[in-house]
ROMAR-56800 format. One line per 3 residues: number of its first residue (from 1); their letters; for each residue x, y, z of N, C-alpha, C. Coordinates in Angstrom, 2 decimals. Layout:
<vexkes>
NUM	A	X Y Z X Y Z X Y Z  ...
</vexkes>
This chain:
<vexkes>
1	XXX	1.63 -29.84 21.38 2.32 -30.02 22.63 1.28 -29.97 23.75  1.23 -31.04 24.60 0.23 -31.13 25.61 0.96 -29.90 26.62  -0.27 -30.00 27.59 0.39 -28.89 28.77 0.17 -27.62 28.31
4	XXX	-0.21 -27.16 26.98 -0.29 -25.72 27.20 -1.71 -25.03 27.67  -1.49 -23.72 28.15 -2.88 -23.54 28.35 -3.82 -23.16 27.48  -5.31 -23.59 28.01 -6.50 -22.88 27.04 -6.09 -21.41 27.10
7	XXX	-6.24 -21.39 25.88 -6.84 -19.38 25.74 -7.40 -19.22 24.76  -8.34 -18.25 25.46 -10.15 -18.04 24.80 -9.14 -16.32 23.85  -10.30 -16.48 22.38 -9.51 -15.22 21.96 -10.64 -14.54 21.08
10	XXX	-11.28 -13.42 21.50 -12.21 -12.73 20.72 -11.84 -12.30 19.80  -12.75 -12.15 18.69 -12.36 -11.85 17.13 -12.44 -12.17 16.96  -11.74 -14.00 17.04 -11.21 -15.05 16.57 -11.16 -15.39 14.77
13	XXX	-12.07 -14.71 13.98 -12.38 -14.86 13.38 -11.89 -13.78 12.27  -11.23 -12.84 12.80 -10.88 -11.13 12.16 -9.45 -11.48 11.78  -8.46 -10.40 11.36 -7.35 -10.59 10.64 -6.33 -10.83 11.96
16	XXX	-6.59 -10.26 12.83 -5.34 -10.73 13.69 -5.88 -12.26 14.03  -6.92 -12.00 14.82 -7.32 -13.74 15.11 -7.15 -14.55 14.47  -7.24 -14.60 13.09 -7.07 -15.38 12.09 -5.35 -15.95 12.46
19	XXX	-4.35 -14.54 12.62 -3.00 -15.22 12.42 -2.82 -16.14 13.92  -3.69 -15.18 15.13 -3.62 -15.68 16.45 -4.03 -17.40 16.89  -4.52 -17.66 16.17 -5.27 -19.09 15.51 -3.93 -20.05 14.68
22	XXX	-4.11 -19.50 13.67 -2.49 -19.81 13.05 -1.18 -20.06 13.87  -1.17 -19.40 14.55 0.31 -19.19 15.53 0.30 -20.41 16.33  -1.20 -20.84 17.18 -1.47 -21.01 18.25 -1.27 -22.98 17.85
25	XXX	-1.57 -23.22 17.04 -2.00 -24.18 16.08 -0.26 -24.92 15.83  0.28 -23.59 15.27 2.04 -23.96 14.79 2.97 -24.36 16.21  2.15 -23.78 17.34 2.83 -23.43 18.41 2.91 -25.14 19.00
28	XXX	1.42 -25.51 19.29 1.29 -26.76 20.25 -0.17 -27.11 19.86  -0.59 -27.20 18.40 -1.08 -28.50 17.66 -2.59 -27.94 17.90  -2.85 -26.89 18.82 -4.45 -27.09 18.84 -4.80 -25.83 18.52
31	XXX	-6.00 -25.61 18.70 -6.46 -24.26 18.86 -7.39 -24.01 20.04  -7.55 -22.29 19.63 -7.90 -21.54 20.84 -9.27 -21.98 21.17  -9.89 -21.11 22.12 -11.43 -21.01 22.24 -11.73 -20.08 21.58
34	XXX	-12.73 -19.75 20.79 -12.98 -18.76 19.82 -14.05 -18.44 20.01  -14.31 -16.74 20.59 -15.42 -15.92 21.22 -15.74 -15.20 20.18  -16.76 -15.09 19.47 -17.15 -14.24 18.66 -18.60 -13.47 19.00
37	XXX	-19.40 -12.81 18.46 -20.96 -12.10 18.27 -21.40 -13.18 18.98  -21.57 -14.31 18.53 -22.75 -14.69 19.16 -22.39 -15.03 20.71  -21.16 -15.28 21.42 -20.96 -15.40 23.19 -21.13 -14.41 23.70
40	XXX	-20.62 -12.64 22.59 -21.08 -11.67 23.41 -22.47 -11.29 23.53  -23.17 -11.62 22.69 -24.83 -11.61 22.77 -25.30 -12.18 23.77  -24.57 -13.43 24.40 -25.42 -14.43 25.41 -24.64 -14.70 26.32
43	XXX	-24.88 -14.44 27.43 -23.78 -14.68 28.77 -23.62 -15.77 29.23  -24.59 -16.77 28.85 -24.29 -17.98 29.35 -23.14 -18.40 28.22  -23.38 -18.53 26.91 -22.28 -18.77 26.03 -21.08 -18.28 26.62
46	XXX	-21.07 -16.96 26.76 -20.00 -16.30 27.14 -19.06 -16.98 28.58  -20.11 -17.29 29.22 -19.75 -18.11 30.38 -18.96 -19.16 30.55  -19.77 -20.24 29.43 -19.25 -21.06 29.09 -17.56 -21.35 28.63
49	XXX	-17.59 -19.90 27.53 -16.96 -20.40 26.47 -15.39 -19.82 27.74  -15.46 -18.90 28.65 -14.31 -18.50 29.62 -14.34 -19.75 30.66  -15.19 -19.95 31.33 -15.28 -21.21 31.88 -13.81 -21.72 32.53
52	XXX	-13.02 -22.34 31.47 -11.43 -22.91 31.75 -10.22 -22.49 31.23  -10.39 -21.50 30.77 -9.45 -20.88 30.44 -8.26 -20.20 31.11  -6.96 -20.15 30.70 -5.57 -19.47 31.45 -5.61 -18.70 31.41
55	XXX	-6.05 -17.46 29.79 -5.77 -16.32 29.71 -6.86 -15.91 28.60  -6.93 -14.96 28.21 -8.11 -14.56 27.45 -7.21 -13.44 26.39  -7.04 -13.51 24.85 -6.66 -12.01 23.81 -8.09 -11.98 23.33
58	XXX	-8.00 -10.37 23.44 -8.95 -9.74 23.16 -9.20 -8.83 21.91  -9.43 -9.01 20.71 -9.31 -9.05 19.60 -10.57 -8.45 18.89  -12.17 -8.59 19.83 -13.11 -8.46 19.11 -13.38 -6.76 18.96
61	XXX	-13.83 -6.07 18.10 -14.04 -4.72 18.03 -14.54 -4.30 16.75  -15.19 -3.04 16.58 -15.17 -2.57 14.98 -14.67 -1.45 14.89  -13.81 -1.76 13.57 -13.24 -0.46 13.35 -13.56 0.32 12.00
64	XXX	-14.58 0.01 11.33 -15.26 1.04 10.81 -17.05 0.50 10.56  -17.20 1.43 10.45 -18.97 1.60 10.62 -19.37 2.86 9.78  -20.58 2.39 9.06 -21.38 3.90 8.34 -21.67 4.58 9.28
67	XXX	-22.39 4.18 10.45 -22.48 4.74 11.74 -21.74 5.13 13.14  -20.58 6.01 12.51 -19.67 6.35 13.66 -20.72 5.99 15.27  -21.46 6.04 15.77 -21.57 5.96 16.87 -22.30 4.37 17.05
70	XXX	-21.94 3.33 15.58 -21.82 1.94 16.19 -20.21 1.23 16.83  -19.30 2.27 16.59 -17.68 2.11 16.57 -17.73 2.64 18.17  -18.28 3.78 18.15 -18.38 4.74 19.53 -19.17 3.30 20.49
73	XXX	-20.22 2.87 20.33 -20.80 2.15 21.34 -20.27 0.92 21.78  -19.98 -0.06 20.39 -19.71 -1.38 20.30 -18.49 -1.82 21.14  -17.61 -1.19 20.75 -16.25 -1.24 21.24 -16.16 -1.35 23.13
76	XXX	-16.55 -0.52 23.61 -16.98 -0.61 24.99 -17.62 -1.64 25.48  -18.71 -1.88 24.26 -19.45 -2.96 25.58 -18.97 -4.42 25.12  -18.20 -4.27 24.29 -17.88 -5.76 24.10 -16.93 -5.90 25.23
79	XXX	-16.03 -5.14 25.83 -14.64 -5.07 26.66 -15.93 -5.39 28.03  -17.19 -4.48 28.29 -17.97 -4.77 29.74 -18.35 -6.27 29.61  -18.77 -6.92 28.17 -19.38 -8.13 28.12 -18.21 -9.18 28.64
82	XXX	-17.14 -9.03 28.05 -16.18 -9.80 28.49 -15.52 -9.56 30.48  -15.29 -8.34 30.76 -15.19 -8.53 32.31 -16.97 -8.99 33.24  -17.72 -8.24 32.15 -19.07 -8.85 32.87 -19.15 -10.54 33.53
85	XXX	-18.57 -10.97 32.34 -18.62 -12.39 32.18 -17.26 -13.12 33.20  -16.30 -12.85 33.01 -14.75 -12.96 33.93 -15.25 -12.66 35.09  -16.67 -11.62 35.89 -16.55 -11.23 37.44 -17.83 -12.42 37.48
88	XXX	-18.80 -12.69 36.54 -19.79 -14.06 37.52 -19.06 -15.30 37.40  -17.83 -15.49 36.64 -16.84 -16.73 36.72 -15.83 -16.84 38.00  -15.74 -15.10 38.52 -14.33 -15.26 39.52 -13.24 -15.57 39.09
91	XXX	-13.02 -15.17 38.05 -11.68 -15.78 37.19 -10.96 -14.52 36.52  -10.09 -13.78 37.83 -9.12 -13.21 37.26 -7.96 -13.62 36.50  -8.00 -14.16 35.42 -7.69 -14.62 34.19 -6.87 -12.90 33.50
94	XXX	-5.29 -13.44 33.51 -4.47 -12.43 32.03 -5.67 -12.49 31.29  -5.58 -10.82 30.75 -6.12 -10.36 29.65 -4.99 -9.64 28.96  -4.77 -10.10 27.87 -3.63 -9.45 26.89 -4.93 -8.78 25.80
97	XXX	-5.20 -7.53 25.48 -5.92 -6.04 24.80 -5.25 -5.96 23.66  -5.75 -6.81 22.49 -5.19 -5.51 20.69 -5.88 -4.52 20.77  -4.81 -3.58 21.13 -5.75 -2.50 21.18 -4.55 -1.98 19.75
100	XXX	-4.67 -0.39 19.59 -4.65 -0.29 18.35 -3.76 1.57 18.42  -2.75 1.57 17.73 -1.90 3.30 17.96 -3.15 4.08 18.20  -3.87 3.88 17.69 -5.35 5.17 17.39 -5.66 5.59 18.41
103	XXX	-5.67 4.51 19.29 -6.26 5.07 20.51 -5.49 6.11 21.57  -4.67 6.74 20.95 -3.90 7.94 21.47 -4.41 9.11 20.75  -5.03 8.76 19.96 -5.86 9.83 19.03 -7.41 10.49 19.69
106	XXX	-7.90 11.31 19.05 -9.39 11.53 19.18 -10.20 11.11 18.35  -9.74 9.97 17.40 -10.97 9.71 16.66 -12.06 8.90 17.28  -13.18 8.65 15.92 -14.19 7.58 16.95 -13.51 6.66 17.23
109	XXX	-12.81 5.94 16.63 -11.96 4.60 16.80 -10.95 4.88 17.82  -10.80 6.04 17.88 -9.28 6.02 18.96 -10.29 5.93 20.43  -10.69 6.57 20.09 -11.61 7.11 21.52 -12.42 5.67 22.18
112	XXX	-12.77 5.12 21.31 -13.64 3.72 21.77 -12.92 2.80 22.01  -11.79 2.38 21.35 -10.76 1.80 22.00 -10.08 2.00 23.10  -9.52 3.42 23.27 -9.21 3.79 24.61 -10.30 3.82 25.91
115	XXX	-11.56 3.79 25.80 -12.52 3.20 26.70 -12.23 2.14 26.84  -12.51 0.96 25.75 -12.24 -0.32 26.04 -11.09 -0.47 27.38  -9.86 -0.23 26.79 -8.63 -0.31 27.59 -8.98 0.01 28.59
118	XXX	-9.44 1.06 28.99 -10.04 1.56 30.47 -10.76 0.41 31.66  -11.80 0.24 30.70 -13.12 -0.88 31.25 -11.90 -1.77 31.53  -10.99 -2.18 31.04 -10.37 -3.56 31.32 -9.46 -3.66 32.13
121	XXX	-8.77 -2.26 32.42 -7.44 -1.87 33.08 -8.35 -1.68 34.71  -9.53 -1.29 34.92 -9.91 -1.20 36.08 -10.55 -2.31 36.48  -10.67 -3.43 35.72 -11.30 -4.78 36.34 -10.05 -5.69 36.88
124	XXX	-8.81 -5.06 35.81 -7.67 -5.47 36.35 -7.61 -5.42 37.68  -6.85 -3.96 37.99 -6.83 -3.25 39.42 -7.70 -3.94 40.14  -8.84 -4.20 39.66 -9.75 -4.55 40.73 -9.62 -5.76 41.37
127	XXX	-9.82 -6.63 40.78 -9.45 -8.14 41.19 -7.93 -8.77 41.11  -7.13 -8.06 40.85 -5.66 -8.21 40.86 -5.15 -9.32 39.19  -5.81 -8.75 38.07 -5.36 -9.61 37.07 -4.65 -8.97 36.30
130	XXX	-3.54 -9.57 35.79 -2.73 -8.50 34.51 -3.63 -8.49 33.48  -3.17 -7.07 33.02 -4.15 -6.62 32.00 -3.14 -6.06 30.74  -2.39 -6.33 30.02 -1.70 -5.90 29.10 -2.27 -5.29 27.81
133	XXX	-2.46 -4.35 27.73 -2.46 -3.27 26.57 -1.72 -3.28 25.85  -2.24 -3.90 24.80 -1.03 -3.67 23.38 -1.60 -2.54 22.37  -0.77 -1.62 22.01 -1.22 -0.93 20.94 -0.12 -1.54 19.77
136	XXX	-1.32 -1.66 18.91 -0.50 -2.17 17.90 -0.87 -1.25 16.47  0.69 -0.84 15.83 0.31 -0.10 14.92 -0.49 -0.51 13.06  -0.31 0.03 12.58 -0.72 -0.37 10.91 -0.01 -1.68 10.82
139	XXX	-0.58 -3.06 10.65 -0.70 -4.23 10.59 -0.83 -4.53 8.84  0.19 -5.54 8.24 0.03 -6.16 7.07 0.12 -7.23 7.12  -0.26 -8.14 6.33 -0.14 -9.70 6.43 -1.16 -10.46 5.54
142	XXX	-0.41 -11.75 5.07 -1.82 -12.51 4.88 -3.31 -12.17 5.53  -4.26 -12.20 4.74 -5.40 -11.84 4.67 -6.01 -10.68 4.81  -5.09 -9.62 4.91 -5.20 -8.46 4.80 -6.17 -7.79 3.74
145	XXX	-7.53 -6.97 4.23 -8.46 -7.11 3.37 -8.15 -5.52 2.56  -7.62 -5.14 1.42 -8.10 -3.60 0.97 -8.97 -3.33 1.12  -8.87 -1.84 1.65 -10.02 -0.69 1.65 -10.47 -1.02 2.86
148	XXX	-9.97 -1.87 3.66 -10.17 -2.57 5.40 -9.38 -2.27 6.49  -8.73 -3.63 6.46 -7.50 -3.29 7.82 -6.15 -3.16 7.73  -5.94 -2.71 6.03 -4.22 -2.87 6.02 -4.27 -1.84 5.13
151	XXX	-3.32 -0.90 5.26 -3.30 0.29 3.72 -1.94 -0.51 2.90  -1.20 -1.44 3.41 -0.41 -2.68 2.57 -1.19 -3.29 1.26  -2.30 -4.10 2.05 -3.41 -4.75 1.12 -4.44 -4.09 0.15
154	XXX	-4.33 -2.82 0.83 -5.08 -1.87 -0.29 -3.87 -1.36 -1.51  -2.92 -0.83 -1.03 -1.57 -0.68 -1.96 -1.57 -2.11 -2.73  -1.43 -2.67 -2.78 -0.70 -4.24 -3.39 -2.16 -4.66 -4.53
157	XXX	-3.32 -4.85 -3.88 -4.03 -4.68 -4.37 -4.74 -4.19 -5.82  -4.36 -2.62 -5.47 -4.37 -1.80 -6.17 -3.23 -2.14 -7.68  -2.23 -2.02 -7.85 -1.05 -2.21 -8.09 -1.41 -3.47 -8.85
160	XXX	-2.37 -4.60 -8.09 -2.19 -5.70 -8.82 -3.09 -5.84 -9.87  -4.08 -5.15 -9.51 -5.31 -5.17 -10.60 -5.24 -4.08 -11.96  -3.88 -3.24 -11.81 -3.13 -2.44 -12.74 -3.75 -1.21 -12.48
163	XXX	-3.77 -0.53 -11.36 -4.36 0.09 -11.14 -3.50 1.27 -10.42  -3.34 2.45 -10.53 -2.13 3.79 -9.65 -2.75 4.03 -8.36  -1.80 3.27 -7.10 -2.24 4.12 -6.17 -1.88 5.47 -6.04
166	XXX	-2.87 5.37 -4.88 -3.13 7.58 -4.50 -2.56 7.45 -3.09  -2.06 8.96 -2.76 -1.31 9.00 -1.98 -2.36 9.85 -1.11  -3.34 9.70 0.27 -4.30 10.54 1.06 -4.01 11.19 2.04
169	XXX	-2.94 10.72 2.71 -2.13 11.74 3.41 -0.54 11.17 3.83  0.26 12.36 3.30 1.96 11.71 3.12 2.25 11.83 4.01  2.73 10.90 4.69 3.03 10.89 6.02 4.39 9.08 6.67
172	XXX	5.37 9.38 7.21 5.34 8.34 7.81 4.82 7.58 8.37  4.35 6.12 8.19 3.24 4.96 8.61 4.15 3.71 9.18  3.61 3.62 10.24 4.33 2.33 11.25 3.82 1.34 10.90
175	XXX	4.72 0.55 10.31 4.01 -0.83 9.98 4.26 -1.69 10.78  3.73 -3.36 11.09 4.62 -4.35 11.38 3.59 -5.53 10.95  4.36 -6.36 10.83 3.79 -7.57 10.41 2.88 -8.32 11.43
178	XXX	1.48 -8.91 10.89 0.68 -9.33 11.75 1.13 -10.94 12.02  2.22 -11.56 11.83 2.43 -12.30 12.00 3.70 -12.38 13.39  3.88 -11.21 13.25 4.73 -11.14 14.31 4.05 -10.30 15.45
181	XXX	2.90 -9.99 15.70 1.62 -9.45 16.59 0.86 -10.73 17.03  1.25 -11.88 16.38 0.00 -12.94 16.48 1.01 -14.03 17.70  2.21 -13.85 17.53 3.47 -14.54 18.31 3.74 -13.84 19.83
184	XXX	3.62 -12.18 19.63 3.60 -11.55 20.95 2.40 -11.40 21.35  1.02 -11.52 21.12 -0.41 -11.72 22.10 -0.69 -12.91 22.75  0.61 -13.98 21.68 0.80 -15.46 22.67 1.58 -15.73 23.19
187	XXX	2.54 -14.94 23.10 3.85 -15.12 24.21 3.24 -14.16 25.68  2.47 -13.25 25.36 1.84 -12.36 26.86 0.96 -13.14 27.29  -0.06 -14.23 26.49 -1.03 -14.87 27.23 -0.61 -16.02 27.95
190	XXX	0.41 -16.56 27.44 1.59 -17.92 28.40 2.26 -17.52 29.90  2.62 -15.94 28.76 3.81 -15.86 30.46 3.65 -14.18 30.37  2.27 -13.96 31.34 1.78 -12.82 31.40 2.67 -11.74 32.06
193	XX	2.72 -10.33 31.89 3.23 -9.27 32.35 2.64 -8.51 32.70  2.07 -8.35 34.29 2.05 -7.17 34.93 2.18 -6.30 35.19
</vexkes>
């Protein structure tokens, strides 16, 4: 469908992006702009690649590392690389944030995420752009990697290769389908909420 807008989407390449790509594709025939490592490495890329864009999901992050304090660092400056890049464009551009339940937590992951959100919520304020924060909880779906980003795909997995899962801590777990996360980061980047 002609007429819709560009939107640039970091990750692009990770399990939500993947469906965010998918969605975007089913939605109105094309796809996104797709920001990955190498635009945040280089600002002119980065420049580029925001350039014309309506709205920007923000998707890129790590969420595990041998080195807790590459989770602690990374996470932040990818959120500065991206407003870095949005303030030499002048393009208060919607930013719709996967951000993630954790980040109500104290872990490294909660904690670096909830920076992120920060860095982004005050560039908001600043230049007057919506900034929507999504926390989104335990995610299953196609491509869901075990022992990664889904304890679904690690269960199923497990199970399929004839194998007993283990239970690491019993607890109620919020699931929702990443296919229905990939429909609401593009319904907020169309028709943004303030």
């Amino acid at each position: 469908m002609s007429g819709m807008p560009r939107i640039a989407v970091t990750g692009f390449d990770g399990f939500v992006g993947w469906h965010v790509r998918c969605a975007a594709r089913a939605r109105w025939g094309g796809d996104i702009v797709g920001l990955g490592i190498e635009e945040f490495a280089d600002p002119t890329l980065m420049d580029a690649g925001l350039a014309d864009v309506a709205a920007v999901i923000h998707l890129a992050g790590v969420n595990r590392a041998e080195d807790p304090a590459e989770i602690e660092r990374t996470n932040p400056w990818l959120a500065e690389q991206l407003v870095a890049s949005l303030r030499r464009l002048d393009r208060p551009v919607p930013v719709v944030y996967g951000n993630s339940i954790h980040s109500f937590g104290d872990t490294v992951f909660g904690v670096a995420k909830r920076k992120s959100a920060e860095i982004l919520a005050a560039w908001g304020e600043e230049v007057g752009a919506a900034v929507m924060d999504v926390a989104m909880p335990n995610l299953f779906g196609e491509h869901g990697l075990p022992n990664y980003n889904s304890v679904v795909a690690t269960f199923c997995h497990t199970i399929a290769g004839g194998g007993s899962p283990s239970v690491v801590d019993d607890k109620e777990l919020p699931l929702l389908y990443v296919g229905e996360v990939a429909d609401r980061l593009l319904d907020l980047a169309v028709s943004p909420r303030g």
